[in-house]
LOTIRO-513256 format. One record per residue: z, x, y of N, C-alpha, C in turn. Coordinates in steps of 0.1 Angstrom, whole numbers, padded with zeros to 4 digits, always signed. Each point is the difference from the previous one (the first is absolute). Layout:
<nodes>
ZXYZXYZXY;...
</nodes>
This chain:
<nodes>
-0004-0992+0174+0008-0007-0010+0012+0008-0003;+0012-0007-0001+0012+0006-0004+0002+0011-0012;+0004+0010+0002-0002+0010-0013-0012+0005-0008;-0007-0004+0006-0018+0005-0002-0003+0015+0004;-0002+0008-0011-0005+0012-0005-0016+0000+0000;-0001+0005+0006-0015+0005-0005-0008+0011-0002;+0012+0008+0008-0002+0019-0001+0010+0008-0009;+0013-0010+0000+0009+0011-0002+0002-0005-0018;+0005+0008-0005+0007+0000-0014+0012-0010+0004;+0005-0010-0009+0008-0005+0000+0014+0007+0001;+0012-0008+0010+0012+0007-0001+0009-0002-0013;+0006+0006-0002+0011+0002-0007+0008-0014-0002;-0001-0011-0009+0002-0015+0000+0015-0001-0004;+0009-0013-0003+0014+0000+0004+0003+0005-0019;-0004-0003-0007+0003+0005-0013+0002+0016-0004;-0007+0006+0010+0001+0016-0003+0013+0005+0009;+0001-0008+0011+0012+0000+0011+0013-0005-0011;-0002-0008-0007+0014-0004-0007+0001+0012-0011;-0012+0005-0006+0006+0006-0010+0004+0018+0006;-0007+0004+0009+0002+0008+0006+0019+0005+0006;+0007-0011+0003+0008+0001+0002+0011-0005-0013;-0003-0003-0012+0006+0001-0012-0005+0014-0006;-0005+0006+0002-0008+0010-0005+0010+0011-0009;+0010+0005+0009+0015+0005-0006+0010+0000-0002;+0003-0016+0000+0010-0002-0001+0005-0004-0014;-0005+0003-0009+0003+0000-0017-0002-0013-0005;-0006-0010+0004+0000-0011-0003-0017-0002-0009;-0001-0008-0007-0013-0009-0005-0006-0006+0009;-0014+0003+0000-0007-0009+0012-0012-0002-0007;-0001-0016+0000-0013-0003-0007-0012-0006+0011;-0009-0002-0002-0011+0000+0007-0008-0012-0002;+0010-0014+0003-0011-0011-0008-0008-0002+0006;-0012+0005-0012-0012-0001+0001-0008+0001-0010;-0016+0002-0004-0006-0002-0016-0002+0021+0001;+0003+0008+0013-0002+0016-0005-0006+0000+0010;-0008-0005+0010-0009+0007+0014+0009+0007+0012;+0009-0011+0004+0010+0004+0007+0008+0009+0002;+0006+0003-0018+0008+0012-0002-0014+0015+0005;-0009-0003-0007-0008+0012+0004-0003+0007+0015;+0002-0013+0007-0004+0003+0014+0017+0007+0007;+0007-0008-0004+0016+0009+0005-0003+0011-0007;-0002+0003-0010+0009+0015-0006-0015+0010-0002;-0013-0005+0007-0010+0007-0001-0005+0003+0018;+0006-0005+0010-0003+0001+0013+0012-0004+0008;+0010-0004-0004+0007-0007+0009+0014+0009-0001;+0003+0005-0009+0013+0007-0004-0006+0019-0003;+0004+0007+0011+0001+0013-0007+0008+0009-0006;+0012-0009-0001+0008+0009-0009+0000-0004-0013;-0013-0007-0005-0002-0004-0012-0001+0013-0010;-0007+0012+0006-0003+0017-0004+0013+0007-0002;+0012-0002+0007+0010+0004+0003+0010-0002-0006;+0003-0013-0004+0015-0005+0002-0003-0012-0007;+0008-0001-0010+0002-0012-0012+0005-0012+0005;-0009-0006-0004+0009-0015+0003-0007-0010-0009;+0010-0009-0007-0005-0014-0010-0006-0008+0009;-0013+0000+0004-0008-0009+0004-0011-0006-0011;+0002-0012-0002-0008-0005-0009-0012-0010+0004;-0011-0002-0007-0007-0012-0001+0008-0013-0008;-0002-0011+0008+0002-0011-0013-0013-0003-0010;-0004+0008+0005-0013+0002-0016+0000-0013-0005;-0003-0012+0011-0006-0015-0008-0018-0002-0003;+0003-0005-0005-0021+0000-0006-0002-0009+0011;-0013-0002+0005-0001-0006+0015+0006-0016-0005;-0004-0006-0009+0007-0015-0004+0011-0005-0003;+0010+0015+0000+0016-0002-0005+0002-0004+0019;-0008+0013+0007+0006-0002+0016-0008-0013+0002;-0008-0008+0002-0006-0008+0006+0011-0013-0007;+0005+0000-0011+0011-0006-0002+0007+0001+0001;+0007+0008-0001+0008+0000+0011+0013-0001-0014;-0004+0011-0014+0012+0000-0010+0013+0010+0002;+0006-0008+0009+0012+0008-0002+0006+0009-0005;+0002-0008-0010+0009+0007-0010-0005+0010-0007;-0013+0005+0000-0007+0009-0008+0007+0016+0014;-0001-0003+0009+0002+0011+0009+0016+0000-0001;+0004-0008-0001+0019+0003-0003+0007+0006-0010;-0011-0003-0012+0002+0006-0017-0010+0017+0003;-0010+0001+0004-0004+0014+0004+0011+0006+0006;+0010-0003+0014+0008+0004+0009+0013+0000-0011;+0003-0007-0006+0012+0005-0013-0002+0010-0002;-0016-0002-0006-0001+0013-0012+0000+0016+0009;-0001+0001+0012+0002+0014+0007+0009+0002+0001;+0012-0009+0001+0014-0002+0008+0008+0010-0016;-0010+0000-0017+0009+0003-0007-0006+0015+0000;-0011+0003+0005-0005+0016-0001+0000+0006+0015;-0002-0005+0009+0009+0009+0013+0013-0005+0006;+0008+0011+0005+0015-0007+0006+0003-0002+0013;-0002-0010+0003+0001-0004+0014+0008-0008+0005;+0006+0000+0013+0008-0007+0004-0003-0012+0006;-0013-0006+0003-0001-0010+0007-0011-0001-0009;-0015-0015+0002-0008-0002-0002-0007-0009+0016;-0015+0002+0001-0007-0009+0013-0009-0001-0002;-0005-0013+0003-0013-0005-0002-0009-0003+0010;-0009+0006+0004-0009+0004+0013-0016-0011-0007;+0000-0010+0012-0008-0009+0006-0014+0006+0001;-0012-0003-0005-0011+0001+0001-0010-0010+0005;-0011-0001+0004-0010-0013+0004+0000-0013-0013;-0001+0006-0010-0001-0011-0013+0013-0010+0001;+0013+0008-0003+0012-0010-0002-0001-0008+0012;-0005+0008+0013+0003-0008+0012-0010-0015+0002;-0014+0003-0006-0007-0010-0003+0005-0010-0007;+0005+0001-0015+0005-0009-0006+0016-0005+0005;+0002+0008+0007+0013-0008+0004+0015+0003-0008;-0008+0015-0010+0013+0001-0007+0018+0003+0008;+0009-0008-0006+0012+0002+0002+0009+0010+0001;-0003+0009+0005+0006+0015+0000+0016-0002-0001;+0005-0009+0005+0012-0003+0000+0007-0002-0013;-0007-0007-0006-0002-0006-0016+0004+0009-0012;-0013+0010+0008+0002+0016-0009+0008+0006+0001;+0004+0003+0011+0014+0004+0009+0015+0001-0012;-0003-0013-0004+0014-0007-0007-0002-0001-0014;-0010+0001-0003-0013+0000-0017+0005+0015-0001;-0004+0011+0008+0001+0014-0004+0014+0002-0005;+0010-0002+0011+0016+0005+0004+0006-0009-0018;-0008-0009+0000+0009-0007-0011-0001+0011-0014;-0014+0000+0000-0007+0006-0014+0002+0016+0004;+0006+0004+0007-0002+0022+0002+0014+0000+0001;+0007-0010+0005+0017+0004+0004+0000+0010+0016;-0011+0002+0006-0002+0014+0012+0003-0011+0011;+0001+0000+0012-0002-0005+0012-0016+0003+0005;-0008-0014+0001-0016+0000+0005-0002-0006+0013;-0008+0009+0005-0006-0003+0012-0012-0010+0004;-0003-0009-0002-0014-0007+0005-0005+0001+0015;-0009+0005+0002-0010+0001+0014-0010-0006+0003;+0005-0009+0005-0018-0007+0001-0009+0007+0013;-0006+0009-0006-0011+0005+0004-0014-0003-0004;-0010-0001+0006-0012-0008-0005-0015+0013+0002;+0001+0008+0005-0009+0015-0001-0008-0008+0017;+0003-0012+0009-0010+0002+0010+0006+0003+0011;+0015+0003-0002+0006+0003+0013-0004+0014-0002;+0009+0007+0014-0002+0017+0002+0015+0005-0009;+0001+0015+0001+0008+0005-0008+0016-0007+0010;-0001+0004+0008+0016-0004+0009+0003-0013-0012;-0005-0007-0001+0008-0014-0002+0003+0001-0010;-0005+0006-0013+0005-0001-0014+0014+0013+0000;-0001+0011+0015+0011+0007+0001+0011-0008+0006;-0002-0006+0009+0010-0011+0008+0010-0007-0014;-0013-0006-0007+0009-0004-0010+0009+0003-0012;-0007+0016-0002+0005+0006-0010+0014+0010+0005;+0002+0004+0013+0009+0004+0006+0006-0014+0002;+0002-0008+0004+0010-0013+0000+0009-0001-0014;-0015-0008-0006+0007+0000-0012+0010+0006-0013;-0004+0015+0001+0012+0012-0005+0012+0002+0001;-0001-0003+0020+0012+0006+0008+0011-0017-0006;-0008-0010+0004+0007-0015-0006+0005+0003-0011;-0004+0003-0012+0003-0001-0010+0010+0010-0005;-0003+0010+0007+0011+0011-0008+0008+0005+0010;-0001-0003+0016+0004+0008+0008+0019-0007+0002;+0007-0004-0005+0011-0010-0001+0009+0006+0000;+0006+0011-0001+0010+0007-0005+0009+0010+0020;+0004-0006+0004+0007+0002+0013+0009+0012-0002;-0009+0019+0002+0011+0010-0004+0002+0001+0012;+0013+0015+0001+0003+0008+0013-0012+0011+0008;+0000-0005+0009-0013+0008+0007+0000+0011-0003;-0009+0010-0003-0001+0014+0001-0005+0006+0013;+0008+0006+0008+0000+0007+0012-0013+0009-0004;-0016-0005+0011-0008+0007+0002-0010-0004-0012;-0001-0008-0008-0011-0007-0010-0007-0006+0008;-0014+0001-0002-0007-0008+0009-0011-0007-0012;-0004-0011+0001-0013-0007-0010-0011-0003+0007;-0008+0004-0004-0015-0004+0001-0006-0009-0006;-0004-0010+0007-0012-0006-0006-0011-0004+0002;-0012+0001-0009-0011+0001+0008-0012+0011-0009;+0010+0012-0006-0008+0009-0004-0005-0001-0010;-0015-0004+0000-0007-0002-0011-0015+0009+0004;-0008+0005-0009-0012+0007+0002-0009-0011+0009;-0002-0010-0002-0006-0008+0011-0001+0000+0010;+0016+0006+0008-0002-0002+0009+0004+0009+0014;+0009+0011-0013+0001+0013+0006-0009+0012-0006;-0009+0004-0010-0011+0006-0004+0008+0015-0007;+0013-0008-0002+0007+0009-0006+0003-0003-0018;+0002+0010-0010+0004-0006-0015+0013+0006-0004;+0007+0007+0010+0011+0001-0003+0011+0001+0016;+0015+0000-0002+0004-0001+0011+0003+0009+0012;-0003+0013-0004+0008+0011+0003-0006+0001+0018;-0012+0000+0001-0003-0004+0014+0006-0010+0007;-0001-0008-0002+0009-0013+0009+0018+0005-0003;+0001+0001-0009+0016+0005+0001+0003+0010+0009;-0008+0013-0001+0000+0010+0010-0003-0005+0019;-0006-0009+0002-0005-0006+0014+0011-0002+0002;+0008-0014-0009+0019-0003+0004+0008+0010-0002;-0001+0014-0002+0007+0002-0003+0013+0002+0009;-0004+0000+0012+0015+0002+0012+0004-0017+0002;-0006-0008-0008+0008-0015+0005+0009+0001-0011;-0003+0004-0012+0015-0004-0016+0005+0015+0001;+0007+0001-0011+0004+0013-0014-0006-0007-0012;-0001-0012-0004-0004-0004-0011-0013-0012+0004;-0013+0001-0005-0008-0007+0006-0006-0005-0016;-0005-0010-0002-0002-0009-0011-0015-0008+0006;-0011+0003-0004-0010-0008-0001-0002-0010-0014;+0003-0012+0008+0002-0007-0014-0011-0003-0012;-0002-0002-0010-0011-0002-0008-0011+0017+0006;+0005+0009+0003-0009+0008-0006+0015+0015+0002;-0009+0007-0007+0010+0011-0008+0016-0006-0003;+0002-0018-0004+0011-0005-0002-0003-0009-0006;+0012-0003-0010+0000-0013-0008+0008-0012+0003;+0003-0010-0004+0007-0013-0002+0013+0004+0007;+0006+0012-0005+0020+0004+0002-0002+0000+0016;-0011+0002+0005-0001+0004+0014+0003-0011+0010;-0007-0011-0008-0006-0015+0003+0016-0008+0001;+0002+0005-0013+0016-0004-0001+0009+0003+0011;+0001+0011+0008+0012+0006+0001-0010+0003+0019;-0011-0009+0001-0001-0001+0015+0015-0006+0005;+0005-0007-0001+0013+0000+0010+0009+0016+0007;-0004+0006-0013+0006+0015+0009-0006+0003+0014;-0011-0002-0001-0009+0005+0014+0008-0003+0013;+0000+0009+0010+0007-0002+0019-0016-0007-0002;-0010+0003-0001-0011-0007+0009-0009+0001-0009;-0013-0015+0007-0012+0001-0008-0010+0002+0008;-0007+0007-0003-0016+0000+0008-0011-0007-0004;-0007-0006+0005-0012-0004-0011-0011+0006+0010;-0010+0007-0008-0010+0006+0003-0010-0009+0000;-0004-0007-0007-0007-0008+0000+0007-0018+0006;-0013-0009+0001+0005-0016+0007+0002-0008-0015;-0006+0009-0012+0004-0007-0011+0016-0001-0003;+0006+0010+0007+0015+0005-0008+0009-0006+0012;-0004-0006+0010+0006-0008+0010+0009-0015-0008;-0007-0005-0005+0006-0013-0005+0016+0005-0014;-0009+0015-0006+0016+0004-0008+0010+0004+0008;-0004+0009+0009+0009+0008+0011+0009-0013+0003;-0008-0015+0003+0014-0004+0005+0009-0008-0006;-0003-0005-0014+0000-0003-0010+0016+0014-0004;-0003+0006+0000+0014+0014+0000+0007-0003+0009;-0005-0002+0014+0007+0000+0015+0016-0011-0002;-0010-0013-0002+0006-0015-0006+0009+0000-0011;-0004+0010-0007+0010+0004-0011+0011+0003-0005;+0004+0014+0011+0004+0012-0002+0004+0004+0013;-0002-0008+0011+0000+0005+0015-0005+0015+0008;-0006+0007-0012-0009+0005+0009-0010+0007+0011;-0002+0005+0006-0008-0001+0011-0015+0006-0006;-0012-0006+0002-0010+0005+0000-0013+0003+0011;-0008+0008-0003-0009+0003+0012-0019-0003-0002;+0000+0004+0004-0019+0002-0002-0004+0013+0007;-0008+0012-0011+0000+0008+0001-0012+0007-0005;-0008+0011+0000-0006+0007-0007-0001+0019-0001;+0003+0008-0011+0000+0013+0005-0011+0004+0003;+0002+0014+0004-0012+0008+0009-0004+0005-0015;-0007-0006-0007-0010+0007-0010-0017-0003+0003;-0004-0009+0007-0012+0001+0003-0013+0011+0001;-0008+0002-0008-0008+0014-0007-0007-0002+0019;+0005+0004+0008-0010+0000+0012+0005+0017+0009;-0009+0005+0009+0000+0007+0005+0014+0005+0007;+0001+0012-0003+0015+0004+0009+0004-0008+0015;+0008+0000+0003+0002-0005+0015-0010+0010+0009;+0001+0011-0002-0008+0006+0013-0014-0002+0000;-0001-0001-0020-0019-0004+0005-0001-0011+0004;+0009-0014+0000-0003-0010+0003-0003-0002+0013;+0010+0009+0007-0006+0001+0017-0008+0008+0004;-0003+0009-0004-0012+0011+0004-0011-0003-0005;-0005-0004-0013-0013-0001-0009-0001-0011-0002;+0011-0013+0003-0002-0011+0005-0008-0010+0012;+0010+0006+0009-0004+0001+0015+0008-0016+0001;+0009-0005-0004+0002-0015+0002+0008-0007+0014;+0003+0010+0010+0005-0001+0007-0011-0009+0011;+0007-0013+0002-0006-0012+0008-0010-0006-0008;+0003+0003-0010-0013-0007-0013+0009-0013-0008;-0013-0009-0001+0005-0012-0005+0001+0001-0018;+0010-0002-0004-0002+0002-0012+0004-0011-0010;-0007+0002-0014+0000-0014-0006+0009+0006-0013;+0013-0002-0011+0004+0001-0011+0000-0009-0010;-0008+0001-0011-0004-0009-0007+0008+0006-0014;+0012-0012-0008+0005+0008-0007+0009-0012-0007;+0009+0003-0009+0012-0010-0001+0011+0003+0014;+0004-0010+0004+0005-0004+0014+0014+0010+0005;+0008+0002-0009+0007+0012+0002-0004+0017-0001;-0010-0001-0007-0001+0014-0002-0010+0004+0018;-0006-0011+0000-0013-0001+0012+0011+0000+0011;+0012-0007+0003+0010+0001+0008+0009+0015+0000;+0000+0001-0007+0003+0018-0001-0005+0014+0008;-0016-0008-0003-0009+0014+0008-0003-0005+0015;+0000-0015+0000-0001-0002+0011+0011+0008+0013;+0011-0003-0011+0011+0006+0014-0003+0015+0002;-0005+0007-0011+0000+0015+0000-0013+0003+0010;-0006-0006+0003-0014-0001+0004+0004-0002+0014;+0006-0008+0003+0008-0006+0014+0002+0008+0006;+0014+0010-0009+0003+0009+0002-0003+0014+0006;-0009+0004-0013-0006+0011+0003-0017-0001+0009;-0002-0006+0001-0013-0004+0011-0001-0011+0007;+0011-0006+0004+0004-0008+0013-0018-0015-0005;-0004-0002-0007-0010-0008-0005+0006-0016+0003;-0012-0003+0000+0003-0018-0002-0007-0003-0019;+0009-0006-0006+0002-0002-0014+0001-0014-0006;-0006-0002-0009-0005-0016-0003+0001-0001-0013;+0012-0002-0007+0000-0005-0013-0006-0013-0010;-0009+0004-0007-0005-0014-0011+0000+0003-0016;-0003-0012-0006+0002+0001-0013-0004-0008-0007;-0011+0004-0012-0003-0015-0008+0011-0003-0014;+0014+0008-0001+0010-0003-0004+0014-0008+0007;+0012-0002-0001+0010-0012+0007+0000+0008+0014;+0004-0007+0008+0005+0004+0017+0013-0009+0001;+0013+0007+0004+0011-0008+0000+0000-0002+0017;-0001-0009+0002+0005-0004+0011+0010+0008+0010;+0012+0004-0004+0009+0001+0006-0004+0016+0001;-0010+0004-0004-0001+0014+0003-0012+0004+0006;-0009-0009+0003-0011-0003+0010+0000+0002+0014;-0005+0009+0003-0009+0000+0013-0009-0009+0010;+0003-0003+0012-0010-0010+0004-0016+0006-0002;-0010-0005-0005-0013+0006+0000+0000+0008-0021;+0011+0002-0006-0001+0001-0013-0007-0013-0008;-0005+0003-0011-0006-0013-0001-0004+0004-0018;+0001-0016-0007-0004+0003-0015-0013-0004-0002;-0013+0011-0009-0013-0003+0000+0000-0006-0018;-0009-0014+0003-0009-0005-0013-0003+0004-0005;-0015+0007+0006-0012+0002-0003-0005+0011+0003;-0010+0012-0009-0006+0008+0006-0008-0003+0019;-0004-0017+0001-0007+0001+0014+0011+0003+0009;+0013-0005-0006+0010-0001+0012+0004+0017+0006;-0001+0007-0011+0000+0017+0005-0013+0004+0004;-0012-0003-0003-0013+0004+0010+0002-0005+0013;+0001-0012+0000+0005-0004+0016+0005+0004+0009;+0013-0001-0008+0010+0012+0006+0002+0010+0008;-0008+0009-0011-0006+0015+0008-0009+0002+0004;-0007-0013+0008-0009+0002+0011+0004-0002+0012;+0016+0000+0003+0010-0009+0010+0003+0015+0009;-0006+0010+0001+0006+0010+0006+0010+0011-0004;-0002+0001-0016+0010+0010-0006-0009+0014+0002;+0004+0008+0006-0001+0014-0001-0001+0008-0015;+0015-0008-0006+0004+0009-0010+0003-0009-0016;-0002+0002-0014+0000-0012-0004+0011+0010-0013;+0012-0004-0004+0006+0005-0013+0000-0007-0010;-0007+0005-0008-0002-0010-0012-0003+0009-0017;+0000-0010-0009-0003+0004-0011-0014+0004-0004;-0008+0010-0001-0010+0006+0001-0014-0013-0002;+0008-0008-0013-0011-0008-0005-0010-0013+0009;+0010+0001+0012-0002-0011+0013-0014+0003+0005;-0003+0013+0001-0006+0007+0003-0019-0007-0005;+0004-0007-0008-0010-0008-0006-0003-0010+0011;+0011-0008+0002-0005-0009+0013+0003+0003+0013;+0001+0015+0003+0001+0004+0015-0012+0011+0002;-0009-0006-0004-0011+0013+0003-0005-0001+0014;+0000-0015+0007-0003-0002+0010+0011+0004+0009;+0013+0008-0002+0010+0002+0011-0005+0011+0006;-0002+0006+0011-0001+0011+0009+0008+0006+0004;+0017-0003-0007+0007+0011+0002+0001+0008-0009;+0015+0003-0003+0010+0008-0011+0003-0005-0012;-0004+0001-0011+0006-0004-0013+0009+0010-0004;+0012-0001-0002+0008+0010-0005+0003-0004-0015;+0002+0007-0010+0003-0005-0013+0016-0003-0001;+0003-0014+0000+0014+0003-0006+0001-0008-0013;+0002+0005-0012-0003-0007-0010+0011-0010-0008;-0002-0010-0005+0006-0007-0006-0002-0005-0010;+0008+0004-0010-0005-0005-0017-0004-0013-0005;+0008-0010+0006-0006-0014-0004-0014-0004+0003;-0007+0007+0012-0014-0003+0007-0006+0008-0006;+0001+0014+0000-0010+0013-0004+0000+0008-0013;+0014-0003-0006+0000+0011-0007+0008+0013-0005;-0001+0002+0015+0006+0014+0002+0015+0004-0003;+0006+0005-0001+0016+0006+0002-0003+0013+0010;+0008+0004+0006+0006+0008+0009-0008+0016-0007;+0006+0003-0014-0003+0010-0005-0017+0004+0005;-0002-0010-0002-0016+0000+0000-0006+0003+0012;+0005-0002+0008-0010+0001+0015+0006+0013+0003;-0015+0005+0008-0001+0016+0006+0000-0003+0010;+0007+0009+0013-0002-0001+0014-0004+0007+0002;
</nodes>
């Protein structure tokens, strides 16, 4: 059955993907919902919740204000923050309930902006997609709304997008900045260690990268804009074994190997792997696969059977997030850990080699 769990912990769903990437950009983000939802973003889904401030709210409706679907009671709450924190924007992030009843996010959209005077975001997110889509949308939607202002390039600015704890196992930027550091002089990961002015004043950027296939649709969204050039990319931050252990204490040379990951970062090691141990390498993912950056034999998985299957096809070697490990007890090769926050948990910090 399509998206059928039965070992693993659920992934990281599109509402913690939307708020994840509003996370610091100084705006209001409310969570329509009756309080379950907000707990699950900011109690498992977000780790810089310990760290780093951000107005993330519940819409704190009583289950029968949400099953109604009363408006206006979450627009008059969203005033009343708008007069005790100061923010530049306001968004309203989609839950299962509004999505059931069919609420108008659009509605509220124009309900909020009227009654706060802020510029609001509406996302219709519904909590059963995976995290990419509620990022796809929340990276679109930002760059649309605020990204309009056509400056003079800055020689060697480069933007990122993409970098969120979900999906790089990172809570701040200094690692991934450091990986580019020989492509800019000025490197900008958007929505983390940066706010809204950033968002604004993307037209400065020579180039965009998007690390992730969520930041693909903004990347060109700037491109169309602003005539930019953008790319698809990932840094060398991956918590895995030096290059030399990877050939020596690996042994991957003429080994079939399998990368199970979000599709750029898994396209990353693949080439490094290529590289450094001449291997045959097989990219999958139960998050987006863009097309245009596919492999013949790459391929997007549903279901936990569709990765047991899988790795009974002749993989030697399997890279993956530790927690897979639940449905690969039957593989007789290599589990290597490579972790990823939206599946397992983990951040980078965390894992010992």
């Amino acid at each position: 059955m399509k998206g059928l769990l039965k070992k693993l912990s659920p992934f990281a769903p599109d509402d913690s993907g939307a708020c994840s990437v509003l996370y610091e950009l100084g705006g209001i983000t409310v969570i329509c919902d009756a309080g379950g939802c907000a707990g699950n973003v900011c109690g498992f889904d977000e780790p810089r919740w310990f760290e780093k401030r951000s107005a993330l709210f519940s819409a704190g409706l009583r289950d029968m204000d949400a099953i109604l679907g009363r408006d206006e009671l979450l627009v008059k709450k969203l005033a009343l923050i708008t007069e005790q924190v100061d923010a530049e924007f306001t968004a309203i992030v989609g839950t299962p309930v509004p999505a059931v009843i069919a609420t108008d996010l659009k509605a509220l959209e124009r309900m909020s902006e009227k009654k706060t005077g802020l510029p609001c975001i509406a996302l219709k997110t519904d909590g059963t997609r995976l995290c990419d889509y509620g990022e796809e949308l929340a990276y679109y939607r930002i760059f649309e709304r605020f990204a309009e202002e056509k400056l003079p390039v800055r020689a060697g600015k480069l933007g990122i997008i993409g970098a969120t704890p979900l999906n790089t196992g990172e809570t701040d930027s200094s690692a991934i900045k450091a990986a580019f550091a020989g492509e800019g002089s000025k490197i900008v990961c958007f929505g983390m260690d940066s706010g809204l002015d950033e968002i604004r004043r993307a037209s400065e950027c020579e180039k965009i990268i998007a690390i992730t296939p969520s930041g693909i649709k903004a990347a060109k969204l700037l491109s169309e804009r602003f005539g930019m050039p953008y790319e698809a990319g990932y840094p060398d931050i991956c918590p895995l074994p030096s290059d030399g252990k990877i050939l020596s204490d690996g042994d991957l040379k003429g080994r079939r190997v399998l990368v199970i990951h979000q599709q750029f970062l898994a396209n990353a090691l693949r080439e490094k792997l290529e590289r450094l141990a001449g291997c045959e390498v097989t990219v999958g993912s139960f998050f987006s696969m863009e097309g245009d950056y596919m492999r013949e034999g790459d391929l997007h998985l549903d279901s936990e059977d569709d990765l047991t299957a899988l790795a009974g096809k002749g993989y030697d070697v399997i890279y993956a997030d530790g927690r897979f490990g639940r449905i690969l007890k039957g593989f007789g090769g290599r589990l290597i850990p490579l972790p990823h926050f939206a599946v397992g948990g983990s951040l980078n910090k965390d894992v010992k080699l």
